[in-house]
C-alpha positions as CSV (number, residue, x, y, z in Angstrom):
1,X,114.4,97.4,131.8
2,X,110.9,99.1,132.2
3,X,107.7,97.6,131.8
4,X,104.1,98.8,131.0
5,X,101.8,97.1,129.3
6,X,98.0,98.4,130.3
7,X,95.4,100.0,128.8
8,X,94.7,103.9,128.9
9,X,91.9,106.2,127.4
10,X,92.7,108.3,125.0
11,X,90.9,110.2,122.0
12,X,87.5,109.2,123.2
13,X,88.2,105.4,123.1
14,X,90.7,102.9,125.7
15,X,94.0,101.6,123.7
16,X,95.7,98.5,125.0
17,X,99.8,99.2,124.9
18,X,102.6,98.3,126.1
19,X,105.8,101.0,126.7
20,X,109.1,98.7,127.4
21,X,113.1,98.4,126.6
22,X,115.7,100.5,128.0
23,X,114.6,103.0,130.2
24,X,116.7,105.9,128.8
25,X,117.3,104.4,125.0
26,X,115.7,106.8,122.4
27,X,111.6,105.5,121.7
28,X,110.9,103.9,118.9
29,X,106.8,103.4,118.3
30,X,105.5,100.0,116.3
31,X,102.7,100.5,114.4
32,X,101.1,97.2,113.7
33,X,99.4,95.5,110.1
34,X,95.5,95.1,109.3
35,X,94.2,92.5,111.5
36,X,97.3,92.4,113.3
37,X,98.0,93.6,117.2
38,X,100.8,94.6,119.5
39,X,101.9,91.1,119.5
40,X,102.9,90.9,116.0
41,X,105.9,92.2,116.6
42,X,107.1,89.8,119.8
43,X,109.7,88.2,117.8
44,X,111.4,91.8,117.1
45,X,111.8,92.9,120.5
46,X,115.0,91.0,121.3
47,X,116.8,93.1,118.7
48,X,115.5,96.4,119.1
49,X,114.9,96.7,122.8
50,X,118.9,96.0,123.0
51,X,119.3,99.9,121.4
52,X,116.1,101.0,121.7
53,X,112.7,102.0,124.3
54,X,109.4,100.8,122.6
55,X,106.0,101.6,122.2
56,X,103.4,99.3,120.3
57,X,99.7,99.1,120.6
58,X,96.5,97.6,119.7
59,X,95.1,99.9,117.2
60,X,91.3,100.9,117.6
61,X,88.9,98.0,116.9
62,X,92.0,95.0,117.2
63,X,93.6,92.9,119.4
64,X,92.4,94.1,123.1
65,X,91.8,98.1,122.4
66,X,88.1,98.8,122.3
67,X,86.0,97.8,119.3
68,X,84.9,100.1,116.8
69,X,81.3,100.0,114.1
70,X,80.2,102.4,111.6
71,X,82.6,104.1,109.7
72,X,85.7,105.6,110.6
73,X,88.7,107.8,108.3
74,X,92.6,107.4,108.5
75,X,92.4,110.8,110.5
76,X,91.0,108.6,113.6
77,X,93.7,106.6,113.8
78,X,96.7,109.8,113.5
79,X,94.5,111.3,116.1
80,X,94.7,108.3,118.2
81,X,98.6,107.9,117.9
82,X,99.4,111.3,118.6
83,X,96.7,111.2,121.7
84,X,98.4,108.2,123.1
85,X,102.1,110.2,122.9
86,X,100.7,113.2,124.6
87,X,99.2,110.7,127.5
88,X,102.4,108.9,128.0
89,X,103.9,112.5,128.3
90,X,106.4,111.5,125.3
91,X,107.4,115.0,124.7
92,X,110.8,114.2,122.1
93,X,110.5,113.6,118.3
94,X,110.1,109.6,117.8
95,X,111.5,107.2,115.6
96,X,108.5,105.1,114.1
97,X,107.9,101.9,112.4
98,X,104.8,100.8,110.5
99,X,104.0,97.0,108.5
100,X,101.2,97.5,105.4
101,X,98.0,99.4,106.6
102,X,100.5,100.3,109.7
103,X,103.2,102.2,107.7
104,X,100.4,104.1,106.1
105,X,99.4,105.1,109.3
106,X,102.9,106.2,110.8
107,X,103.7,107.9,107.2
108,X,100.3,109.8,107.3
109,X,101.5,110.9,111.5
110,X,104.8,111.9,110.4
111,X,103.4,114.1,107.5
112,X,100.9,115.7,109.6
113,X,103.2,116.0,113.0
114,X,106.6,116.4,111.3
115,X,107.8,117.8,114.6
116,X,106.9,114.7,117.0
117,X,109.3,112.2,114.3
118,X,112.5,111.5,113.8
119,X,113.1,109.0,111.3
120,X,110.2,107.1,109.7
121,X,110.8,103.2,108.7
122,X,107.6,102.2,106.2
123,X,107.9,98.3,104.5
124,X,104.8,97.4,102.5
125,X,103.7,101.0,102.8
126,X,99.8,101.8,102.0
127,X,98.3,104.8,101.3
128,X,95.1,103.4,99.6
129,X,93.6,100.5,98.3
130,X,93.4,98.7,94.7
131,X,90.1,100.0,93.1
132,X,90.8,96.4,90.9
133,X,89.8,94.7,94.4
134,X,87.2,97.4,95.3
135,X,84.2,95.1,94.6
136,X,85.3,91.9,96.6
137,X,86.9,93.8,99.6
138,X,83.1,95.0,99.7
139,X,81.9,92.0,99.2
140,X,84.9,90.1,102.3
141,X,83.4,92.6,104.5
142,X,79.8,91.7,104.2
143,X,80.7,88.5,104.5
144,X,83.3,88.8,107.4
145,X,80.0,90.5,109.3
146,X,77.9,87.6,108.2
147,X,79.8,84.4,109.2
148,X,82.7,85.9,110.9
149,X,86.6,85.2,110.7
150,X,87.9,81.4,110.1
151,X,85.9,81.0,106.8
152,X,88.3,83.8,105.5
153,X,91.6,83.3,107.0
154,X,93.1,80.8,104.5
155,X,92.3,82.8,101.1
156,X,93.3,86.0,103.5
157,X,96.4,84.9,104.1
158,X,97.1,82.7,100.8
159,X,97.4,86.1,99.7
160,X,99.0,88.1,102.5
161,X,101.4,85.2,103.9
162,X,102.2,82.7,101.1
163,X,103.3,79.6,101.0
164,X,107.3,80.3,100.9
165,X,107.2,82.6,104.3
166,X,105.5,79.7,105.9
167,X,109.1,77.3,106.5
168,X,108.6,78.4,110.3
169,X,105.1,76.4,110.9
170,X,105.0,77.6,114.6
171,X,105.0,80.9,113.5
172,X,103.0,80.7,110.6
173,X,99.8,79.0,113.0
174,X,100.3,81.7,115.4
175,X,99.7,84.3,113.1
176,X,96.3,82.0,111.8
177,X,95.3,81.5,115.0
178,X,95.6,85.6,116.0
179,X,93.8,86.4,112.6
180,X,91.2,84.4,113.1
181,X,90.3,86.5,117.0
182,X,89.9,89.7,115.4
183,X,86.3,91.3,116.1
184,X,84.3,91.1,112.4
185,X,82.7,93.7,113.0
186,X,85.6,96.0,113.7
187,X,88.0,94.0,110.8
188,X,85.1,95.4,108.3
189,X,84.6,98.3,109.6
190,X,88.6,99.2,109.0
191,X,88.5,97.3,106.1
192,X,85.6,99.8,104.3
193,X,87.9,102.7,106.0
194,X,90.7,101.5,103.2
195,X,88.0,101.8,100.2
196,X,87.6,105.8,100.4
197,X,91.0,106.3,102.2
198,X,94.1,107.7,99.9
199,X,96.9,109.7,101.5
200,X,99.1,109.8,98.2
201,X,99.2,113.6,98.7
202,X,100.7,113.7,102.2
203,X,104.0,111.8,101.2
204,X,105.3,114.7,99.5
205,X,104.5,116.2,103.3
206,X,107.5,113.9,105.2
207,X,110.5,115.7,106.2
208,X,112.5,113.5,108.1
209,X,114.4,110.3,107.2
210,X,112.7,107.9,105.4
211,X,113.4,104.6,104.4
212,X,110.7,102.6,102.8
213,X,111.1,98.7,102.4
214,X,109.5,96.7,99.5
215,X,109.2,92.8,99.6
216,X,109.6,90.5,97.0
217,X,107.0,87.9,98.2
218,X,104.3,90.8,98.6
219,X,101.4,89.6,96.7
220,X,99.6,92.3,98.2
221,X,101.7,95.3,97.5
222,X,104.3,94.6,95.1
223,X,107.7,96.2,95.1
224,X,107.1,98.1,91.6
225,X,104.1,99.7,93.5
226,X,106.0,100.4,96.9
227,X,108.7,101.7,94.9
228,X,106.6,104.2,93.3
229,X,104.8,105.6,96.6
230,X,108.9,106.1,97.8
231,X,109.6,108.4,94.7
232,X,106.9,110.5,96.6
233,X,108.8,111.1,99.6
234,X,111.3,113.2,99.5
235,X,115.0,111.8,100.2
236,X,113.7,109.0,101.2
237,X,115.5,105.8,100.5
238,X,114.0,102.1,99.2
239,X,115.4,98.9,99.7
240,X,113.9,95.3,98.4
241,X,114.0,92.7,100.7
242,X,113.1,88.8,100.6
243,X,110.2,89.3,102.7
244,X,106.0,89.5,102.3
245,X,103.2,91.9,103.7
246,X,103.8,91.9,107.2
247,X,107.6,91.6,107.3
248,X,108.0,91.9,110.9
249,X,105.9,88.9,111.4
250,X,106.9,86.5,108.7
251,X,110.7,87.6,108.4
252,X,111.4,89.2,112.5
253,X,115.2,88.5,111.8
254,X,115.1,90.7,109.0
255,X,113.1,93.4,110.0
256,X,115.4,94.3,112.7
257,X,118.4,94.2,110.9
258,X,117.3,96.6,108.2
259,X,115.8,98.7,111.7
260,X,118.5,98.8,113.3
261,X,121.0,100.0,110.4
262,X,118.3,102.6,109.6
263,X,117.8,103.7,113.0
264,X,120.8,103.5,114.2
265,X,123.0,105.1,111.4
């Protein structure tokens, strides 16, 4: 197996990723979760690297990749993606997996570079934000660039990672703990990105295979809701699963096994 994990400049800004698997297996790109990095999905790689190549990364402004202010638009980060591809010289049609803000990312790239994917695997898919939570995700973010992470991460996460995917405690605290790292500055900045940002329009846009995943312990995006942004798409097909918000985190087990029946069939 091949290994790469570095950092490389691309799109005016340096990304931290890492390219690994099978050397000749077809590539399959992980596009992580808000507040999340490339490390959120560790736990899948012993599944999918047994079929597949894979690319993951450290969006702009988490984990490692350089850190972002001001304000930035869901166009930065398709524009990144596709600028990372053309560095690594991946020249073939991808297939391409996103978690919450990250499917919404690799939905928005595969409607605006339908000829660089293959198949396109969304769960938890977001394409704009709750204008019902408008005023306090204005307010979190003042307050994330005020006093910074930890005083956030347990009514964060009560939300996003609830008490019944938390059986596996190991797992559980090493999400915490990698939540609570995340630059504030950059976490808002993304965060206020998500209040003007709706990409609705472009899921008509997706030609290839689609299968979009709802989860029944999402307290952040239902499945009714998920459901509905699949009707959008398509041909595409939905499934509900017993998972939450970031899936491939909470529930790696399960992610690849709906992955790899997608993918793979």
């Amino acid at each position: 197996m091949g290994f790469d994990m570095q950092w490389i400049e691309v799109n005016g800004l340096t990304l931290r990723y890492e390219l690994s698997g099978l050397d000749n297996a077809p590539l399959l790109v992980l596009v992580h979760e808000l507040g999340g990095t490339l490390e959120s999905w560790e736990e899948t790689l012993p599944g999918l690297q047994q079929h597949f190549r894979t690319l993951r990364y450290d969006q702009r402004g988490f984990g490692r990749s350089e850190k972002v202010s001001g304000s930035m638009v869901i166009e930065d980060h398709i524009a990144d993606l596709a600028a990372l591809l053309d560095a690594l010289e991946i020249i073939r049609p991808v297939d391409i997996a996103g978690s919450a803000l990250g499917a919404g990312i690799a939905a928005a790239f595969s409607a605006h570079h339908p000829q660089r994917v293959r198949r396109l695997l969304a769960q938890s898919l977001v394409t704009r934000s709750n204008p019902d939570t408008r005023e306090h995700m204005i307010s979190r973010a003042h307050e994330i660039e005020r006093s910074g992470m930890r005083p956030q991460v347990d009514a964060s996460l009560a939300r996003s990672y609830p008490e019944i995917l938390r059986t596996n405690r190991e797992r559980f605290l090493s999400y915490r703990q990698r939540w609570i790292t995340n630059d504030p500055q950059s976490f808002s900045a993304i965060s206020r990105m998500l209040l003007d940002m709706n990409t609705d329009e472009l899921l008509s846009q997706i030609k290839c295979p689609t299968l979009v995943l709802g989860c029944e312990h999402d307290l952040m995006r239902p499945p009714d809701t998920v459901r509905a942004l699949a009707e959008k798409i398509l041909g595409s097909r939905y499934q509900l699963v017993q998972s939450g918000h970031f899936m491939h985190a909470q529930t790696p087990e399960l992610f690849v096994e709906h992955a790899l029946e997608f993918f793979r069939n």
